[in-house]
C-alpha atoms as an extended CHARMM CRD file, in Angstrom:
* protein
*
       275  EXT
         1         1  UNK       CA             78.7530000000      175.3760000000       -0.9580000000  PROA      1               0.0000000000
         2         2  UNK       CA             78.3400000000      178.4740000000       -2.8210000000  PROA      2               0.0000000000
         3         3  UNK       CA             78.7210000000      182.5090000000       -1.3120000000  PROA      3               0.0000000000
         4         4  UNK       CA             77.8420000000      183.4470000000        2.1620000000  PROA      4               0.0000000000
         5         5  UNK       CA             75.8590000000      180.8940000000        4.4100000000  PROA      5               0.0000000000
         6         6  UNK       CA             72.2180000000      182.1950000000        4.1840000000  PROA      6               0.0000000000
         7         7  UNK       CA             69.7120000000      182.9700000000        6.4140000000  PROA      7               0.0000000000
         8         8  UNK       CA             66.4900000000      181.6750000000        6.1030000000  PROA      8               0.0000000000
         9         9  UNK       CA             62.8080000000      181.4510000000        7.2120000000  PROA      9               0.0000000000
        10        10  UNK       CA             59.6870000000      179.3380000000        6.7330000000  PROA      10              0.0000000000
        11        11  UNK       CA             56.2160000000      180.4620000000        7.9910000000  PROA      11              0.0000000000
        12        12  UNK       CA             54.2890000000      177.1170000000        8.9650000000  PROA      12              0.0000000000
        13        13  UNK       CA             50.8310000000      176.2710000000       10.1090000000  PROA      13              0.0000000000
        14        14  UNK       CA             49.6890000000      173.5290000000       12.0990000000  PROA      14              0.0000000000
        15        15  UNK       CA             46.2870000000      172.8590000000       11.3850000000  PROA      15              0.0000000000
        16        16  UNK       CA             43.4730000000      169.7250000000       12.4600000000  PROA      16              0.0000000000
        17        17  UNK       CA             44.6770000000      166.7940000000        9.6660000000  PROA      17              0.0000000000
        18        18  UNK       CA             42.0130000000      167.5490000000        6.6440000000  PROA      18              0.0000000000
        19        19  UNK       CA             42.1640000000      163.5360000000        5.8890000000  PROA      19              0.0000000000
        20        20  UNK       CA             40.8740000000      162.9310000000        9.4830000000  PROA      20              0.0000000000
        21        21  UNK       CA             38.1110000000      165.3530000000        9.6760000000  PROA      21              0.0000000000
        22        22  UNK       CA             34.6680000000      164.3570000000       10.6680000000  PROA      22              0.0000000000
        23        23  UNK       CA             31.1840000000      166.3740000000       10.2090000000  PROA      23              0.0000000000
        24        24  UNK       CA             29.1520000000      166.6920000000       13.1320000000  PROA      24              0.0000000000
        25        25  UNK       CA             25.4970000000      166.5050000000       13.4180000000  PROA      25              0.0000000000
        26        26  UNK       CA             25.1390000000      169.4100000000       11.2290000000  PROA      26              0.0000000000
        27        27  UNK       CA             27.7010000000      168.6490000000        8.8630000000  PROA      27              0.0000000000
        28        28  UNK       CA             30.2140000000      171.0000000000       10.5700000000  PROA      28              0.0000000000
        29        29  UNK       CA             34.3490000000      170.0600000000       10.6310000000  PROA      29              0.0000000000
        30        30  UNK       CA             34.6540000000      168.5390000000       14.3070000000  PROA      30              0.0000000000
        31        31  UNK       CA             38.0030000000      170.1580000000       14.8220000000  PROA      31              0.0000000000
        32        32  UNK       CA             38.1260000000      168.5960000000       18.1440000000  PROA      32              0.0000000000
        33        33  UNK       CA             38.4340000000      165.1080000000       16.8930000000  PROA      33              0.0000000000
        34        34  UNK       CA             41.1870000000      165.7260000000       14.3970000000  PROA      34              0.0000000000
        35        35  UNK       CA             44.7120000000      165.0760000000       15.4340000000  PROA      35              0.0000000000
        36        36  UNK       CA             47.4190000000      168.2130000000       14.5850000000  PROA      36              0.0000000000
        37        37  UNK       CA             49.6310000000      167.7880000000       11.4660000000  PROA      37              0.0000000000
        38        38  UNK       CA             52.0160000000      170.6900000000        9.8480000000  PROA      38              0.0000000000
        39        39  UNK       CA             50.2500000000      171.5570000000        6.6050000000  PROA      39              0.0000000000
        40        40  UNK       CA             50.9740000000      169.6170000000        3.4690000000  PROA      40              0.0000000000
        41        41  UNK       CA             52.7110000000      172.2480000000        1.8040000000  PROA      41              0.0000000000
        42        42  UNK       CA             54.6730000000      173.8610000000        4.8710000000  PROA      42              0.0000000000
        43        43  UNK       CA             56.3070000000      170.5590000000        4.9750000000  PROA      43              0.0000000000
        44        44  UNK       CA             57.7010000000      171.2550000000        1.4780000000  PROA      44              0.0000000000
        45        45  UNK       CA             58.2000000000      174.5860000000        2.3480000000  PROA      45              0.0000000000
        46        46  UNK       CA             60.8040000000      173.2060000000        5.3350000000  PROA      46              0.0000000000
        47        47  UNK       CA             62.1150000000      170.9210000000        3.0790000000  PROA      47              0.0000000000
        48        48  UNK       CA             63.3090000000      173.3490000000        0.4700000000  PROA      48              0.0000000000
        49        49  UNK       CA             64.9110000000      175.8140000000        2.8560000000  PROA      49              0.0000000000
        50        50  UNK       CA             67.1050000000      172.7410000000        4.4960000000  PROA      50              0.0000000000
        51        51  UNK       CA             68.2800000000      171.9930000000        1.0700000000  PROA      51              0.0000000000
        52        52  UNK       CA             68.9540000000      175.4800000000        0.3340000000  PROA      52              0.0000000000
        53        53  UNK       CA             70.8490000000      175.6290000000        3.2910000000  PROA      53              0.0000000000
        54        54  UNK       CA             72.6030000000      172.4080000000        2.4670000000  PROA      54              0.0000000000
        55        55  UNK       CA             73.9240000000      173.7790000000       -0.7400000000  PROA      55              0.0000000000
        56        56  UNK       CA             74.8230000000      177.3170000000        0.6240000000  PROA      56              0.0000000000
        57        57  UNK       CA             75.6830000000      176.8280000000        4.1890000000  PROA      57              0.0000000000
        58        58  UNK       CA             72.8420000000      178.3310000000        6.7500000000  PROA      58              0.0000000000
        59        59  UNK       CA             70.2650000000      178.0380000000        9.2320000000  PROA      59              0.0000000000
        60        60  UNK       CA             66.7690000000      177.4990000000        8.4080000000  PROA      60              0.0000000000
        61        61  UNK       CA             64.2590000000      179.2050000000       11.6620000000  PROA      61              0.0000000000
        62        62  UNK       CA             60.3890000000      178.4290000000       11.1660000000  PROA      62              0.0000000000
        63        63  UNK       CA             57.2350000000      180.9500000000       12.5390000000  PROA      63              0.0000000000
        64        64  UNK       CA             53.9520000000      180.0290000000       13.0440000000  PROA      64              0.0000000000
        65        65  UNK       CA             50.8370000000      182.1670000000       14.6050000000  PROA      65              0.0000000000
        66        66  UNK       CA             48.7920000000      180.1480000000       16.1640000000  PROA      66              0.0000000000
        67        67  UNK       CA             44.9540000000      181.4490000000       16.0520000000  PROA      67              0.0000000000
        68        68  UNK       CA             43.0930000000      178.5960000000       17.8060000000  PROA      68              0.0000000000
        69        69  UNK       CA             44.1340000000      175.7280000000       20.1040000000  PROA      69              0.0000000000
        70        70  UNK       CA             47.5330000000      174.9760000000       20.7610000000  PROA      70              0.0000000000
        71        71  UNK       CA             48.9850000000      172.1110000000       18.9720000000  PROA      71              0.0000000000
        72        72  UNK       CA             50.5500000000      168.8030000000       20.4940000000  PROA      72              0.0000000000
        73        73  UNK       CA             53.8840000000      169.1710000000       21.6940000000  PROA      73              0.0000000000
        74        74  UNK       CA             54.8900000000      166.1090000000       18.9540000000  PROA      74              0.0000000000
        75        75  UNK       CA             54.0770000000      168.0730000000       16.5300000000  PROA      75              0.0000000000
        76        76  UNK       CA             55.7430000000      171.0780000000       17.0680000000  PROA      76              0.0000000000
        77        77  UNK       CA             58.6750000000      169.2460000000       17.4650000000  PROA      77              0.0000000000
        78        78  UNK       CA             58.2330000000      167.1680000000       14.5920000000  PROA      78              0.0000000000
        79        79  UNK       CA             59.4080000000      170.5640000000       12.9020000000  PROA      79              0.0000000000
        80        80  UNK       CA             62.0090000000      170.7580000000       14.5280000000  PROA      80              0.0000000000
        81        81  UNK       CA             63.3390000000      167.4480000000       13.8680000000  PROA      81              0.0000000000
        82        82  UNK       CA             63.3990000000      167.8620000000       10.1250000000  PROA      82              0.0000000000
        83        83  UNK       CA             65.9730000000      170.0720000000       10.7830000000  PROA      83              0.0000000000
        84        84  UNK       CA             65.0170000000      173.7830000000       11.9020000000  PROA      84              0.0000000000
        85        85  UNK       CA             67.1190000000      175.6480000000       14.2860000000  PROA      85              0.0000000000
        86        86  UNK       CA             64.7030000000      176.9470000000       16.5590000000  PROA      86              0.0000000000
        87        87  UNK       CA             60.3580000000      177.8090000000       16.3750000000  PROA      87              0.0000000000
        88        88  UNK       CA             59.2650000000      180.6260000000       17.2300000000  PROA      88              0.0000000000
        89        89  UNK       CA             55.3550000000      180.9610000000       17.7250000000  PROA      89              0.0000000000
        90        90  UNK       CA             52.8200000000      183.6390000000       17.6790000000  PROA      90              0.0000000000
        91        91  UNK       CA             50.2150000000      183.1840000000       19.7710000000  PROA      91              0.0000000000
        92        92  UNK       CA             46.6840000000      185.0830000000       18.8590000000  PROA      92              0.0000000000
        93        93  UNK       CA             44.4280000000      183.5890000000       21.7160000000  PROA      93              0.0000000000
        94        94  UNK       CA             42.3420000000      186.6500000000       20.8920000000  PROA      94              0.0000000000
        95        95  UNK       CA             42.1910000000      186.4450000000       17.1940000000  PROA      95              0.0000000000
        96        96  UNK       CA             43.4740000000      189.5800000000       15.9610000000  PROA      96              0.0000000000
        97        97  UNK       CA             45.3100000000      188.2740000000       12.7330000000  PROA      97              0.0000000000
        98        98  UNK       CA             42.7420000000      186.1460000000       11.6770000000  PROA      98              0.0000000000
        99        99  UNK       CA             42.4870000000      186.3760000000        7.7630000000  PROA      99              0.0000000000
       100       100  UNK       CA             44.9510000000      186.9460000000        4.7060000000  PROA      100             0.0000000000
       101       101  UNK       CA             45.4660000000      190.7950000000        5.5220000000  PROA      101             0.0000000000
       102       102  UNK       CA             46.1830000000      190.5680000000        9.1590000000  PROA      102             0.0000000000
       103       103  UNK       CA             47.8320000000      187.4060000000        9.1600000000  PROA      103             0.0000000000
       104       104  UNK       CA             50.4790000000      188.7590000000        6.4720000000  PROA      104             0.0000000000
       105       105  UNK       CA             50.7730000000      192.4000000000        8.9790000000  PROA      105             0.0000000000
       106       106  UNK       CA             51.4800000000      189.4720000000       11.9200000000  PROA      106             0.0000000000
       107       107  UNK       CA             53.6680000000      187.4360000000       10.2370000000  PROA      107             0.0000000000
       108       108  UNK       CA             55.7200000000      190.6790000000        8.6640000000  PROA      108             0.0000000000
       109       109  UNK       CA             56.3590000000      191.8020000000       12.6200000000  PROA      109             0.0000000000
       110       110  UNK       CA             57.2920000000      188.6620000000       14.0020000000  PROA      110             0.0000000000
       111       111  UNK       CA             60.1010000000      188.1550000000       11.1030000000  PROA      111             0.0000000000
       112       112  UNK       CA             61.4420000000      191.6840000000       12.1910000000  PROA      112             0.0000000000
       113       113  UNK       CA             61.0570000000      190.7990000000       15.7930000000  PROA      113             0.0000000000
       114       114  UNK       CA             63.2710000000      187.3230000000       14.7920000000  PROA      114             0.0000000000
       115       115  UNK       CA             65.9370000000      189.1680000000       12.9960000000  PROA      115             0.0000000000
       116       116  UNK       CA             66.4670000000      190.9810000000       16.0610000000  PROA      116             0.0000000000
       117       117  UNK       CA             66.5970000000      188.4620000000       18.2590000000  PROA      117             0.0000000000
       118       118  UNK       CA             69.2270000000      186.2470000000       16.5590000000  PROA      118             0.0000000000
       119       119  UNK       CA             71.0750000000      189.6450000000       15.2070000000  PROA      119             0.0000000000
       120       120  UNK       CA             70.0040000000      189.0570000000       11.2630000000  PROA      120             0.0000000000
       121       121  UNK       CA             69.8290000000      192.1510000000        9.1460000000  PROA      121             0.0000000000
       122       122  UNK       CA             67.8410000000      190.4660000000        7.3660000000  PROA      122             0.0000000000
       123       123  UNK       CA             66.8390000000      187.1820000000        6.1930000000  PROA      123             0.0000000000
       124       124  UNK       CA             67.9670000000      185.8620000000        2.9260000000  PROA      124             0.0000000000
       125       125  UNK       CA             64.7530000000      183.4990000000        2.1040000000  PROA      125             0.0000000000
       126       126  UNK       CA             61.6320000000      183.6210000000        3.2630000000  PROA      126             0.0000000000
       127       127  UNK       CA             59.4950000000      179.9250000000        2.3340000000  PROA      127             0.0000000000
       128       128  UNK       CA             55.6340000000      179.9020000000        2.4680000000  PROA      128             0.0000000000
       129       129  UNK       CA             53.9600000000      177.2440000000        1.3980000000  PROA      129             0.0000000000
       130       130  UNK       CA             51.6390000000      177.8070000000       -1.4360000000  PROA      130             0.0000000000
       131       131  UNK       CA             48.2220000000      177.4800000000        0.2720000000  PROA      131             0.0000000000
       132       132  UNK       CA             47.7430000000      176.2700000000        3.5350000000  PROA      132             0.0000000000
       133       133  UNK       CA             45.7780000000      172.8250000000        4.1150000000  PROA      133             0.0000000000
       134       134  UNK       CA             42.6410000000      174.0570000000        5.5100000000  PROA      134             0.0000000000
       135       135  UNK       CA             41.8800000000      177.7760000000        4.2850000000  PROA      135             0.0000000000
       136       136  UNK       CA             43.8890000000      177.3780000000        0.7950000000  PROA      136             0.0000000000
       137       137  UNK       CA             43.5330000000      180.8940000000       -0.7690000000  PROA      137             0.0000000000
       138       138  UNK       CA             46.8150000000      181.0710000000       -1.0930000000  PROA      138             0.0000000000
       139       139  UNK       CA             47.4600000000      184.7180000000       -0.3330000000  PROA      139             0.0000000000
       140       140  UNK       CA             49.5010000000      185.3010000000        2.6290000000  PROA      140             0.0000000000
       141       141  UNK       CA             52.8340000000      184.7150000000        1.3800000000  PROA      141             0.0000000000
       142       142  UNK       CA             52.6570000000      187.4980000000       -1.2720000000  PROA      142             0.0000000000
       143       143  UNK       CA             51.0320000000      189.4920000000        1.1370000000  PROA      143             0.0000000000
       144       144  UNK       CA             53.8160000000      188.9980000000        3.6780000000  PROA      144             0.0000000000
       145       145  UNK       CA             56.5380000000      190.3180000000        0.8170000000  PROA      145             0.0000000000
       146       146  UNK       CA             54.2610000000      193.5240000000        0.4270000000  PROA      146             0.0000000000
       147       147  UNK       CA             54.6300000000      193.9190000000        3.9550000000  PROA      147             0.0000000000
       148       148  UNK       CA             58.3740000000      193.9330000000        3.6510000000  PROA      148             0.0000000000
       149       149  UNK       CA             58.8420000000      195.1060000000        0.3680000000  PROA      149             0.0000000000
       150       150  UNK       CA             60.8310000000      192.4090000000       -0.8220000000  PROA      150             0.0000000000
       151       151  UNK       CA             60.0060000000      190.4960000000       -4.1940000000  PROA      151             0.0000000000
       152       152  UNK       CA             58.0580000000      187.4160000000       -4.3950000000  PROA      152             0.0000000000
       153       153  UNK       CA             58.3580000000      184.1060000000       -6.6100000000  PROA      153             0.0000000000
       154       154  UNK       CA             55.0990000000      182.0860000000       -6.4900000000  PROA      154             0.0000000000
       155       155  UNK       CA             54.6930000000      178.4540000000       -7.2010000000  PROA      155             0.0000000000
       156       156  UNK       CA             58.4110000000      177.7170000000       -7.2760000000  PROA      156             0.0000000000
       157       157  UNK       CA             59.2590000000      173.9690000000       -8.3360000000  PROA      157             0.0000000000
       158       158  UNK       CA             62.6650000000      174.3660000000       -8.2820000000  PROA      158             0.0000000000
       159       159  UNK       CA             65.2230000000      176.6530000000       -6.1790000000  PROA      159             0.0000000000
       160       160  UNK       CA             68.8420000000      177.9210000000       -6.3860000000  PROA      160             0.0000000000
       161       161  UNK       CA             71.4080000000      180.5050000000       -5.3780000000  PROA      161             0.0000000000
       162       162  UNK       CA             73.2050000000      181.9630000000       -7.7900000000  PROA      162             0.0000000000
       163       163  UNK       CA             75.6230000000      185.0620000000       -7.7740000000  PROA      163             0.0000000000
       164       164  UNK       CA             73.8790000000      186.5160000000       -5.2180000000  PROA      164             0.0000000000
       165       165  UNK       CA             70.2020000000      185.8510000000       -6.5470000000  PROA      165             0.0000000000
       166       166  UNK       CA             67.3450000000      183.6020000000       -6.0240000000  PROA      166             0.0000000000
       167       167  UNK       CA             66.7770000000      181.4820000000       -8.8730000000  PROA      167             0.0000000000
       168       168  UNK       CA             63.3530000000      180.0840000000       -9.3660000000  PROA      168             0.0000000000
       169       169  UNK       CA             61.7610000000      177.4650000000      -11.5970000000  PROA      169             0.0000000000
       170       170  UNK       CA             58.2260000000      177.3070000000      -11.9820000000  PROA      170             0.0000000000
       171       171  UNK       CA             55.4640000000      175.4520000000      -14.3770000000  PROA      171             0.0000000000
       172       172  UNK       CA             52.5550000000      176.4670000000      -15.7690000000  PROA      172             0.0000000000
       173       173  UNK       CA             49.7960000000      174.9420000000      -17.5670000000  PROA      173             0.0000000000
       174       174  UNK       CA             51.8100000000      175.9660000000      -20.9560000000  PROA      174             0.0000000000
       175       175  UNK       CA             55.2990000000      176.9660000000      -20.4990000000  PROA      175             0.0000000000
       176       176  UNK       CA             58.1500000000      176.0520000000      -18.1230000000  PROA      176             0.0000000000
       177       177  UNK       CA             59.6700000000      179.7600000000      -16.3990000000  PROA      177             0.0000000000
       178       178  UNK       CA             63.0300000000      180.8770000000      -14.9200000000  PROA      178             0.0000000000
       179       179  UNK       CA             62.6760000000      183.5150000000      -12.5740000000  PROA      179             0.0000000000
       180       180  UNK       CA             65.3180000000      185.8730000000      -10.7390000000  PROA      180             0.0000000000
       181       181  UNK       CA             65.1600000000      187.7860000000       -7.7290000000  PROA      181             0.0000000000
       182       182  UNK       CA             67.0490000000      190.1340000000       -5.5760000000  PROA      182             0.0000000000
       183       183  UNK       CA             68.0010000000      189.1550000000       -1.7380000000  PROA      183             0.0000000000
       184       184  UNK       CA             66.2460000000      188.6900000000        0.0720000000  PROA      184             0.0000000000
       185       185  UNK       CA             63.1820000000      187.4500000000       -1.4200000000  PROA      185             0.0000000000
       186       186  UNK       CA             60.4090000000      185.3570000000       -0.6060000000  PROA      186             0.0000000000
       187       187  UNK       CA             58.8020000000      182.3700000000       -2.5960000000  PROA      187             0.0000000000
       188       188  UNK       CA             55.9210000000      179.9390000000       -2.2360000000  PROA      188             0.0000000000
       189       189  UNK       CA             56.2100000000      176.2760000000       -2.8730000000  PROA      189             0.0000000000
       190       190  UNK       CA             54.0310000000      173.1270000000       -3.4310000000  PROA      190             0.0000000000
       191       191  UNK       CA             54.7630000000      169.4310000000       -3.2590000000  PROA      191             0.0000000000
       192       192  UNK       CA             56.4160000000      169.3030000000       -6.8070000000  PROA      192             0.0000000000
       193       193  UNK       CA             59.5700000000      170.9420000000       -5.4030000000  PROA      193             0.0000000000
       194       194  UNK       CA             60.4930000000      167.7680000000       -3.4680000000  PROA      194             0.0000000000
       195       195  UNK       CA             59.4100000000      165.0050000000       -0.9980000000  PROA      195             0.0000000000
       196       196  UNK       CA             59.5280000000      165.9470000000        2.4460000000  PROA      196             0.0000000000
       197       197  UNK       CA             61.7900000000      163.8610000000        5.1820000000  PROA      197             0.0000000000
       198       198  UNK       CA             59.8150000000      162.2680000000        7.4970000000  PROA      198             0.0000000000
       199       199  UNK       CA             61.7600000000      162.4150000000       10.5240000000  PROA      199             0.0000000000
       200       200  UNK       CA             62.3920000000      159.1640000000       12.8140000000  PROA      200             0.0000000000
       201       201  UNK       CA             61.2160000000      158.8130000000       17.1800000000  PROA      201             0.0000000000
       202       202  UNK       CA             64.5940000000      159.5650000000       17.9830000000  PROA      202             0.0000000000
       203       203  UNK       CA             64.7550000000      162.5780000000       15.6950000000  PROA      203             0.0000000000
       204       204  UNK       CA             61.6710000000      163.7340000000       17.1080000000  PROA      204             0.0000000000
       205       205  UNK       CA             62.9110000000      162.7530000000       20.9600000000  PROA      205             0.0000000000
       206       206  UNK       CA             65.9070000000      165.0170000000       20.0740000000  PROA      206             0.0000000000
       207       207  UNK       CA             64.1490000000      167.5870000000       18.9090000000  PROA      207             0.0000000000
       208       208  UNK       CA             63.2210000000      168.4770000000       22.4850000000  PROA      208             0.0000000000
       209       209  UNK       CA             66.6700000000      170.1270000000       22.6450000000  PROA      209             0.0000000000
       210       210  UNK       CA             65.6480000000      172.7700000000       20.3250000000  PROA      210             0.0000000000
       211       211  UNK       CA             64.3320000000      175.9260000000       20.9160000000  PROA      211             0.0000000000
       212       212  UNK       CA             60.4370000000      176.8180000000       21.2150000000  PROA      212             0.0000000000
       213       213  UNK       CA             60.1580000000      180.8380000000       21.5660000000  PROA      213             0.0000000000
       214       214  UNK       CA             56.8340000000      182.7020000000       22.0850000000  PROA      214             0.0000000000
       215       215  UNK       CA             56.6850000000      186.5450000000       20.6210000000  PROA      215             0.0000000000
       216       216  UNK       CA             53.9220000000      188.3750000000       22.5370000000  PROA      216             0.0000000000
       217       217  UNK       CA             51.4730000000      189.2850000000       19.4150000000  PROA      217             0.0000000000
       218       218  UNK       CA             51.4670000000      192.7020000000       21.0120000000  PROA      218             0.0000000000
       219       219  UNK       CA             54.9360000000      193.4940000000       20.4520000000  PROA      219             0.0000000000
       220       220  UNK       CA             55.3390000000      192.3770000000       16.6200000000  PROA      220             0.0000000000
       221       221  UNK       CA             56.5210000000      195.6600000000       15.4480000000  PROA      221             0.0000000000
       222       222  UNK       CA             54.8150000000      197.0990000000       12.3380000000  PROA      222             0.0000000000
       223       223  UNK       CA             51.0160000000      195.2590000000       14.0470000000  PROA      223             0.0000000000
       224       224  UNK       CA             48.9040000000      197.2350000000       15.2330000000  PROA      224             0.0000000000
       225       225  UNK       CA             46.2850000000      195.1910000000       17.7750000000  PROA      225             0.0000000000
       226       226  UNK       CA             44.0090000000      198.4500000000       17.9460000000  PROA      226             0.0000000000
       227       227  UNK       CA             43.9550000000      198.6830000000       13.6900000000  PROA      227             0.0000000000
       228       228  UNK       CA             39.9860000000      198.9710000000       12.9800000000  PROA      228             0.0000000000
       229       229  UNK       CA             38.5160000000      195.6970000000       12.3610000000  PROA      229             0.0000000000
       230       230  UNK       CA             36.1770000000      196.9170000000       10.0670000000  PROA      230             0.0000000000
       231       231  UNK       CA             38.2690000000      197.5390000000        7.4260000000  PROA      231             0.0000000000
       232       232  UNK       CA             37.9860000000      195.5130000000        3.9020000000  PROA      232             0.0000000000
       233       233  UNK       CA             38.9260000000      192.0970000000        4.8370000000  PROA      233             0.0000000000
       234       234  UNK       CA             38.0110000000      188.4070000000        4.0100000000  PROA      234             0.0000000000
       235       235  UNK       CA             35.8830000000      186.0920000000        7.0240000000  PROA      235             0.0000000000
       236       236  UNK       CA             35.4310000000      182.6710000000        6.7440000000  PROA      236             0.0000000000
       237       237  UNK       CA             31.1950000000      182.3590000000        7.4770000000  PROA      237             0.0000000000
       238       238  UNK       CA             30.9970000000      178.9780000000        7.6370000000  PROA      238             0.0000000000
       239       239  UNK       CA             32.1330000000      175.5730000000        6.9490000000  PROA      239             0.0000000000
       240       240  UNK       CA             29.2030000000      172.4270000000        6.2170000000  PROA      240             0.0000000000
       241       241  UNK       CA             30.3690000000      168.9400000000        4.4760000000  PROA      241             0.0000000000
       242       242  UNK       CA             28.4010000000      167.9720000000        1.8020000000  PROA      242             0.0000000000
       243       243  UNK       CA             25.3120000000      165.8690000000        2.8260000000  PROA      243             0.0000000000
       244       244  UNK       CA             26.0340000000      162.5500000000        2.5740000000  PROA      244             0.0000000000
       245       245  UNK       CA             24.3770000000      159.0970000000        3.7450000000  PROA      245             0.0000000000
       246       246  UNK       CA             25.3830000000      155.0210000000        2.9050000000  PROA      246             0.0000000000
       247       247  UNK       CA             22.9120000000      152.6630000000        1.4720000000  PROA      247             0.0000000000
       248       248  UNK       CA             24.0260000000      149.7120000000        3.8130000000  PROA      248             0.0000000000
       249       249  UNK       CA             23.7720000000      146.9310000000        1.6990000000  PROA      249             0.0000000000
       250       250  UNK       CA             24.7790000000      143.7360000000        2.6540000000  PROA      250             0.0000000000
       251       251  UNK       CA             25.8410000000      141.9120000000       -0.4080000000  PROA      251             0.0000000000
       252       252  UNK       CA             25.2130000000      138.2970000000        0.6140000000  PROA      252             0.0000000000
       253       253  UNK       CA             25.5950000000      134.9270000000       -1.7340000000  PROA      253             0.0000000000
       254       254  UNK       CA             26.2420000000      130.8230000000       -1.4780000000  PROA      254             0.0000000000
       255       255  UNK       CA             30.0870000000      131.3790000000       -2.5920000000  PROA      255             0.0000000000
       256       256  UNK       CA             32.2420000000      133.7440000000       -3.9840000000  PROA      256             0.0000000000
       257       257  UNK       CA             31.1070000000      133.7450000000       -7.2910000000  PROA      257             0.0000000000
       258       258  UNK       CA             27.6010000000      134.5320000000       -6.1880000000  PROA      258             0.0000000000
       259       259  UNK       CA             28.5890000000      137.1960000000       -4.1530000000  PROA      259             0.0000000000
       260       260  UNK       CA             30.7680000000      139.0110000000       -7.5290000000  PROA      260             0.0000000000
       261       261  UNK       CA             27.7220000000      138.4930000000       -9.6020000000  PROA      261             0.0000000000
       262       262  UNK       CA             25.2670000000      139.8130000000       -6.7450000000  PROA      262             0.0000000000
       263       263  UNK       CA             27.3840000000      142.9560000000       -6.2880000000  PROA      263             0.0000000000
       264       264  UNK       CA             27.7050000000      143.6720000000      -10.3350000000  PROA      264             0.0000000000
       265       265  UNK       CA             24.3320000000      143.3340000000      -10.4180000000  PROA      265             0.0000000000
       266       266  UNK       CA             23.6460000000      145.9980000000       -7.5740000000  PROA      266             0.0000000000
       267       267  UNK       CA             26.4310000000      148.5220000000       -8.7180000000  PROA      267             0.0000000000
       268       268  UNK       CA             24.7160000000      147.6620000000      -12.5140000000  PROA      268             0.0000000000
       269       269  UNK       CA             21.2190000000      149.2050000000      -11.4630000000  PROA      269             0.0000000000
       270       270  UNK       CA             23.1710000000      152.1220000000      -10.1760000000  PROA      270             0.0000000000
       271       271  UNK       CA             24.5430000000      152.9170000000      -13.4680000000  PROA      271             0.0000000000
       272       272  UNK       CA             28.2450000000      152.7050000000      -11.2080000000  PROA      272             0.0000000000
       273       273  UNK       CA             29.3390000000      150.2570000000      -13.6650000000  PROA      273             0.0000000000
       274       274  UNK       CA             27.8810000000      148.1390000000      -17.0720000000  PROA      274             0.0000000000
       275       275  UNK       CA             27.1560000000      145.0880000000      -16.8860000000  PROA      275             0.0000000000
C-alpha cells in the first residue's frame, strides 16, 4: 500500500445484453426480450478501481442513471458483489439526460451530490468505461471531466499511483504511451486493462447487504431539468438490424460421408468455400 487510501468512483450502465438481442417484425432491437447485463466495459471499469484500491487502500462507490426500465435486482447487485461499497442510482423516468451532453451534466451532479453524502472532498479516480455496450460513442467520460474540470486519460490499459499522480498506460495503433495526471483525475478503460471477476451466488446473495441509494435527478447540483432542449445535441433516430433471412436447407445423405460431400457441394455453389 502506497500514500493515502483513495477514493474512488465508477460510472456504470446497465443496458439489455447486445449478444441476446432479437429484431422484431421490423427489424427493431426487442429490448423487452433481452435480459440486463452491466456493460462490457463498465465491468473493466469496476475491476480496475478494486485493484487500485487494493494497491492503495480505498473504497471504490459506482453511479449509474438509469434512462429506461429499471434493471433486475441481480444485476444491480451483481455490482455490488465484485466489490463496490455502495450504488447509488439516478433515476431519469422522464428522460432529461438522455444523450452524451446531458448525460455527462447528470453524471457531473450526482458525483458532487456523492461526495457530500459520504463527506469526500473529492474523489481521487473517477473510472468510465470506454464506450458503453449499446450506444458506443464513447464520449461521456471526457465530457464528465469537462464538467468538473479535472483531467482525463482515455483508453488506459494500465493504471498506477504514484507520488501523488495517476499513472496511465495506453496503446495505440503505433506507439506504446505513459501518461501523468494530477488528482483527481478521471480515465476510461477497455477490456485490455484486465479480466473482470465474475462474482459467485453467495457473493451475489451477500451483496444484498450493501447499499442501493437513489439521488432525485432534480437535485443533482450543477443540472438543470428546465436547460432548453433544443440546444446542439446528439438523438439516437432509430435502430433497424440488418435484413436477414436462412435458406433452410436440409442437408440429407445415406451416411456420413454422403452427407460431408452433399454439404461441400452446397456451400461450393455458394462460392462459401472451393471445392
Amino acid at each position: 500500500m502506497t500514500g493515502s487510501p483513495l477514493n474512488i468512483l465508477v460510472c456504470l450502465k446497465f443496458i439489455p445484453d447486445p449478444n441476446q438481442l432479437q429484431a422484431d417484425a421490423e427489424g427493431h432491437p426487442d429490448l423487452a426480450r433481452a435480459p440486463f447485463r452491466i456493460s462490457t466495459f463498465d465491468e473493466n471499469a469496476i475491476e480496475a478501481g478494486l485493484q487500485l484500491a487494493a494497491q492503495n487502500g480505498g473504497r471504490v462507490f459506482g453511479l449509474s442513471v438509469l434512462a429506461g426500465a429499471m434493471p433486475p435486482r441481480d444485476v444491480l447487485l451483481r455490482s455490488l458483489a465484485m466489490g463496490l461499497e455502495a450504488l447509488y442510482l439516478v433515476k431519469d423516468e422522464n428522460k432529461n439526460a438522455v444523450g452524451p451532453y446531458r448525460l455527462a451534466l447528470a453524471l457531473a451532479g450526482a458525483v458532487r451530490a456523492i461526495q457530500a453524502a459520504e463527506n469526500i472532498s473529492s474523489f481521487d479516480v473517477l473510472i468510465t468505461g470506454e464506450a458503453s455496450a449499446d450506444q458506443f460513442n464513447a464520449q461521456v467520460g471526457p465530457r464528465v471531466a469537462v464538467a468538473l474540470d479535472i483531467p482525463a486519460i482515455t483508453y488506459a490499459t494500465k493504471l498506477a499511483i504514484e507520488q501523488g499522480k495517476l499513472i496511465a498506460h495506453r496503446s495505440t495503433e503505433n506507439t506504446s504511451e505513459t501518461l501523468e495526471a494530477d488528482l483527481p483525475a478521471l480515465v476510461t478503460v477497455g477490456n485490455e486493462i484486465n479480466q473482470a471477476r465474475i462474482p459467485t451466488v453467495l457473493q451475489v446473495m451477500g451483496a444484498s447487504k450493501k447499499p442501493v441509494k437513489e439521488l432525485p435527478i432534480g437535485e443533482l447540483p450543477g443540472f438543470d431539468l428546465e436547460e432548453p432542449k433544443d440546444r446542439p445535441c446528439l438523438r439516437t433516430l432509430d435502430i433497424t438490424a440488418p435484413p436477414s433471412s436462412r435458406k433452410r436447407i436440409i442437408v440429407v445423405g445415406d451416411n456420413p460421408e454422403e452427407m460431408a460431400a452433399n454439404l461441400l457441394s452446397l456451400l461450393g455453389a455458394d462460392g462459401e468455400v472451393k471445392v
